[in-house]
N, C-alpha and C positions, 0 to 999 in steps of 0.2 A: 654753473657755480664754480668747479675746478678751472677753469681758464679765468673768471673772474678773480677768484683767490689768490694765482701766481702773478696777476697784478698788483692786488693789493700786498704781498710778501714784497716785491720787488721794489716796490714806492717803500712800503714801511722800512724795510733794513736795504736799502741802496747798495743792493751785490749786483755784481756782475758776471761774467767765469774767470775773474781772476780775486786771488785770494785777498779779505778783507784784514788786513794787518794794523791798523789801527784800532792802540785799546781802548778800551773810555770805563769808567767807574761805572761799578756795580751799582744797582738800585738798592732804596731801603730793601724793597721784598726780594729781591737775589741776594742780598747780604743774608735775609732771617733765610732762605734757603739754603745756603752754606752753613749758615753755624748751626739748623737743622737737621743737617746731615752728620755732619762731625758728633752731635748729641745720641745721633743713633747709632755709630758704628759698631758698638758692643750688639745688641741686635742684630744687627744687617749680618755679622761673624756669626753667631749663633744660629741662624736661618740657615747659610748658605751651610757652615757644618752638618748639622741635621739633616738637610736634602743628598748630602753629599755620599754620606756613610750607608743611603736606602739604594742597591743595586737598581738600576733603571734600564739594565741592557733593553734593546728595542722591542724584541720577544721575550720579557718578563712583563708580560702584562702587571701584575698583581704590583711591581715595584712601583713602573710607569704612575698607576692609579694611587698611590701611595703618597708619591712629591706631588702628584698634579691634586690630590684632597690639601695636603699643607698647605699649597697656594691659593686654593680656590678659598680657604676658610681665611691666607692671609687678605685675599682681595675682597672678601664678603666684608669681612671688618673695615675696609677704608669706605665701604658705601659701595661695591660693585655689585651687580646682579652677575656670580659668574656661578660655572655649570660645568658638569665633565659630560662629553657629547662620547656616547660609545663607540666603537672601533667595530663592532663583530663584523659589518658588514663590508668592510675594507682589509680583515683579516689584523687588524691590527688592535692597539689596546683601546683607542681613541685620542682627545682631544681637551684642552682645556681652554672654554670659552667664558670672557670674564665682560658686561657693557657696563658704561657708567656713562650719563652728560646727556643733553640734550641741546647744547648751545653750541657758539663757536667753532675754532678749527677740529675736523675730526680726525684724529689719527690714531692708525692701527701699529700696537706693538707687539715685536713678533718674539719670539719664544720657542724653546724645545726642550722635552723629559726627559726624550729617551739618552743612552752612551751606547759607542763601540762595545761597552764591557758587560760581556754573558753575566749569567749568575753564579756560572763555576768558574769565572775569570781569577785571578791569581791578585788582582787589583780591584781593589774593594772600597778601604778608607782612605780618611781625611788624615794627614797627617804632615803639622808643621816641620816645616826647615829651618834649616840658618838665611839669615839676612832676610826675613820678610817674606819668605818662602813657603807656601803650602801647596801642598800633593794630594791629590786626590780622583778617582774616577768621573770623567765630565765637568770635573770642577772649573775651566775656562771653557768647554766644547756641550756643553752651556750653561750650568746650574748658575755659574757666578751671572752670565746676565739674566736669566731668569730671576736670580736678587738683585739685581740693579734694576730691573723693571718693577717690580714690588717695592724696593724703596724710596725710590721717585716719584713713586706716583705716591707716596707713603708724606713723604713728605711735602711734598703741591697739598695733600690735605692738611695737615697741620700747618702751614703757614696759610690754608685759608682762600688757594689761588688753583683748587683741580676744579671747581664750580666753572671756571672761564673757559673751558677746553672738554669737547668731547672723547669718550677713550674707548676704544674695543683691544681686547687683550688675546693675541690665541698662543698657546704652548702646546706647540704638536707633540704625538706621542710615537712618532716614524719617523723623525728628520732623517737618522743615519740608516737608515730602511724603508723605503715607503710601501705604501699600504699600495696593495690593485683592488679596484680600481683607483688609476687615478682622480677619475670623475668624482666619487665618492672619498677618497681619502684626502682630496685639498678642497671641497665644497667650504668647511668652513673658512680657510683661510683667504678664497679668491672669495666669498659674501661678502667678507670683512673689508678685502680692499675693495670693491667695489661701491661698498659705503665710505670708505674713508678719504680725505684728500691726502693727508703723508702716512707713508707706511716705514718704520722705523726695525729696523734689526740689530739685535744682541746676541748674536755673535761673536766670536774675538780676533774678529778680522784676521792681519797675519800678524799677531798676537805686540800690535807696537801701538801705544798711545796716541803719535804723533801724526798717526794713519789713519783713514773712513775709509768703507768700500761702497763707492760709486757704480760699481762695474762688475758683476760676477757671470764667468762663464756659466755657459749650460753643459750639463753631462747627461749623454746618453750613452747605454749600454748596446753593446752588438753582438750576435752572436753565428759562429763562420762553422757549416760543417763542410769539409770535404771529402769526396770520394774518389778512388782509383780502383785500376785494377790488378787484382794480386796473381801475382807469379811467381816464379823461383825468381832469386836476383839476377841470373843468370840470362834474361831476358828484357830486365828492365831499356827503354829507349828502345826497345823496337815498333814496328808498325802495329804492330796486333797486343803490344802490353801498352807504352806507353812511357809516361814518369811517376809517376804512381801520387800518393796522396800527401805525404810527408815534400817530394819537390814543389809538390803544386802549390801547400798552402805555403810552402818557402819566397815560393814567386810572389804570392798574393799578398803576404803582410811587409815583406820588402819593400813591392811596389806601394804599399799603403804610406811607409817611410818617406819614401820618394816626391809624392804625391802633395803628402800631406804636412811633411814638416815645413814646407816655404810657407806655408798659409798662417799671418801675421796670429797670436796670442792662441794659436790653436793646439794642442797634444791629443796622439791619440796612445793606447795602451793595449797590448794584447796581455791581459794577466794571468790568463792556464791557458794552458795547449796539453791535448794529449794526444796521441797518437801511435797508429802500428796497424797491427790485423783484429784483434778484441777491443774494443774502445769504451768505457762508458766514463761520462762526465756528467756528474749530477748541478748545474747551472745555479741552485739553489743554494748549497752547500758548497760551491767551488772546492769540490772534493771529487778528484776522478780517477780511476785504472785504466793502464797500457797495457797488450803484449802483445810484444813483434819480435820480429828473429832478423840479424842482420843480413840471412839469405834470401829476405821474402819482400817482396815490393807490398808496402804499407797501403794496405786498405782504404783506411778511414782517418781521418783527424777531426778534431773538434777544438775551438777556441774561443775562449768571450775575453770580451775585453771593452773598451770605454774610450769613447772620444768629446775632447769641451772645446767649445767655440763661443763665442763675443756675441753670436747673432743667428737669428732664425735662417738668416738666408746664408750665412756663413756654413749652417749647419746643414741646409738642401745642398749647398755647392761639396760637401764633404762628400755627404751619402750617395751623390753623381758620381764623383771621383770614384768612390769603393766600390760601388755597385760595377761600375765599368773594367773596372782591374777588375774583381771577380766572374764577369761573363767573360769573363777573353783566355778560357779553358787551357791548356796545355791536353798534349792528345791521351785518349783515354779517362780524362778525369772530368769531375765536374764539381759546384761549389753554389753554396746557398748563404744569403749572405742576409739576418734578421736585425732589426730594429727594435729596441723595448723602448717604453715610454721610459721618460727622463726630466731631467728639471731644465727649463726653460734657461735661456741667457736671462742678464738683471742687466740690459743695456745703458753706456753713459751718458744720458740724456743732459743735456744743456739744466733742465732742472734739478737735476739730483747734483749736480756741480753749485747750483745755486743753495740747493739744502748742506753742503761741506761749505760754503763761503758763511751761513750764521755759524755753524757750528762751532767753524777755527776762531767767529769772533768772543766765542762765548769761551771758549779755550784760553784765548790771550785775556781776554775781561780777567778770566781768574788766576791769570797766571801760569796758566799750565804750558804757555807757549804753542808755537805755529801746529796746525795738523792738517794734510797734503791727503791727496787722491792715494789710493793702494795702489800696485801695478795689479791688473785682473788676472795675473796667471798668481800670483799670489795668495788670490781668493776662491774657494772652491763652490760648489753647486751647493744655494741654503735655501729656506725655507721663502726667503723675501725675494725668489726670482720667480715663483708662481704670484705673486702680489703686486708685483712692479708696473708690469700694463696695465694696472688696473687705477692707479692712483698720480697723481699730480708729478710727485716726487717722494724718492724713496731714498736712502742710505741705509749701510748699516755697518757692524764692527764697533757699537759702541758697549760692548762686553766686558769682562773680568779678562784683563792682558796677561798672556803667559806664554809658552811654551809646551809642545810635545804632545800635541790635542793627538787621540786617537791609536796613542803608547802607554806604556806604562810609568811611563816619564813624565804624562801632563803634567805640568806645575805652573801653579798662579805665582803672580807678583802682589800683593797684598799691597804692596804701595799704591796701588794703580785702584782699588778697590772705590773710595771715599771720591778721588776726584774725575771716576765714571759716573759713580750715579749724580756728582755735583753738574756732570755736563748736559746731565743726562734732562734730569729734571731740567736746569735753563734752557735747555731747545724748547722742554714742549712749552716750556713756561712765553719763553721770547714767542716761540709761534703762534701761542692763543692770543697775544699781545698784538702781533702782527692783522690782529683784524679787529681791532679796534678804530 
């Protein structure tokens, strides 16, 4: 059925992998979808405030379940069957899973509750700026496309044209934290895409209109302990001491530099180090204590830290590389080097280029102008790279555009609000059309 469908996509809107720049006039029903949205925008403002001002950090459960009830009661209203899928067992709050359709193209749209911001964070509310301007916690990093998915699909009902298109909705409650297991904390999101043929995410890519992410690295975490042995400094570089733990892991994450920075759209990160003769790092809390003395060859060191890559086997060729620098010891010391699960690559498959070629045409259709591939170090590790093998073709970034996602700085562009969800709605609209 999925290799049948990217035919008939391919026949219906004649894309290629280069971008479709000719515009042509809107349809009656994409006309009454434009002026349906601009009718709603006083709503669509008052939604996304309301969710915005309810703390949702990832470990507030009670928030989390808070925005994800507003939604679920918005999505029961347009005709969805949707439901909050509980979390205990992933350690987390849960899930918000919403179905509607039984016909047509089926496509999953992705979503997220939780924010970077605690509930004793210093950033809290919603609060306009000058020029079009508003502030607020998660409010582009995702609440605002969590309301562009609600109002799109909001309005496909009221002009009369979400009957043509199947929908599965999830709005995780971990994106900036995930849940362990993974097996359990992304069951519902990889069900969904394995039902679905496009899997769409809202996101706010790297926060610019004119841009879709095709392409999102994977991130996984690593984490390095090493040991030496401790003497008076006095001794350090001899036969029977050694370089102790502080040279070794000097060697080890340099060479990781070395290694690893020629590797095309790859970064890795060492983020704490601690280190000396008392050592503890809580990996959880990335909160740790040192002490050592400048006369005493350092014991112990401890490091976590994060490397993203394009590709699964990009990311075996990595963990070769590290693995190899860290067996190759320095004398006296020794080094362990672990792997957490992490979020897959969202690789640039020939078809998710072919899902940015409708997109940008639906973009010019309305005048918003040309919109191009993101560069993937631009895009970081989201919820649509566990979904992505799973479905025909994916994008995403088609979110509330702004800045400063993940500070205290986030700020939406309010300009950008009205002519996301107008894009938003013509894709799934154009693609249920597309199998006609």
């Amino acid at each position: 059925m999925k290799i049948f469908l990217i035919l008939i996509l391919a026949f219906s809107f004649g894309y290629t992998n280069n971008l479709y720049i000719a515009s042509t006039n809107l349809s009656d029903a994409e006309q009454k979808i434009v002026t349906l949205v601009d009718d709603e925008m006083s709503r669509a403002k008052k939604l996304l405030e309301k969710v915005v001002n309810i703390n949702s950090g990832t470990m507030n459960f009670a928030g989390i379940k808070q925005v994800g009830q507003i939604f679920i009661e918005e999505l029961n209203e347009i005709g969805f069957d949707a439901k909050w899928i509980e979390g205990s067992a992933f350690n987390r709050a849960g899930h918000l899973f919403a179905a509607r359709g039984d016909r047509g193209i089926k496509l999953l749209l992705i979503g997220h509750l939780d924010t970077v911001f605690a509930s004793d964070s210093s950033f809290q509310k919603f609060q306009k700026l000058e020029g079009n301007k508003v502030t607020g916690p998660g409010i582009v990093d995702m609440k605002g496309g969590d309301v562009i998915i609600i109002q799109a699909l909001r309005t496909l009902k009221a002009a009369g044209l979400l009957d043509e298109i199947s929908v599965q909705v999830v709005m995780t409650g971990d994106e900036e934290k995930r849940g362990s297991p993974h097996s359990l904390a992304n069951k519902v999101l990889i069900d969904s895409a394995k039902w679905a043929d496009v899997a769409i995410g809202f996101e706010n890519g790297d926060g610019n209109p004119k841009t879709l992410v095709v392409a999102r690295r994977g991130s996984v975490n690593w984490a390095l302990d090493v040991t030496g042995r401790p003497s008076h400094s006095s001794q350090i570089f001899q036969k029977d001491i050694g370089y102790g733990a502080v040279l070794e892991t000097a060697r080890i994450l340099n060479s990781f530099r070395e290694q690893l920075e020629p590797m095309p759209n790859l970064s890795f990160n060492p983020g704490v180090i601690v280190g000396g003769t008392d050592v503890q790092l809580n990996r959880l809390t990335s909160k740790g204590t040192a002490f050592g003395k400048s006369n005493v060859v350092a014991q112990l060191v401890q490091v976590s830290g994060g490397v993203r890559t394009t590709s699964p086997a990009q990311l075996a060729d990595a963990k070769k590389k590290m693995q190899d620098i860290v067996d190759n010891n320095l004398l006296h010391t020794t080094a362990v080097l672990k792997f957490n699960e992490g979020y897959p690559a969202m690789a640039p498959r020939d078809s998710n280029y072919q899902l940015l070629s409708i997109y940008n045409r639906i973009s010019l259709d309305l005048g918003f102008g040309k919109v191009v591939a993101v560069d993937p170090r631009k895009a970081g590790a989201a919820d649509i790279s566990f979904a992505a093998d799973h479905v025909l073709m994916s994008v995403d970034g088609l979110g509330l555009m702004g800045k400063g996602g993940h500070t205290i700085n986030e700020t939406a562009d309010m300009a950008t609000f009205s002519s996301q969800i107008k894009r938003a709605a013509l894709l799934m609209h154009r693609l249920g059309k597309g199998l006609e």
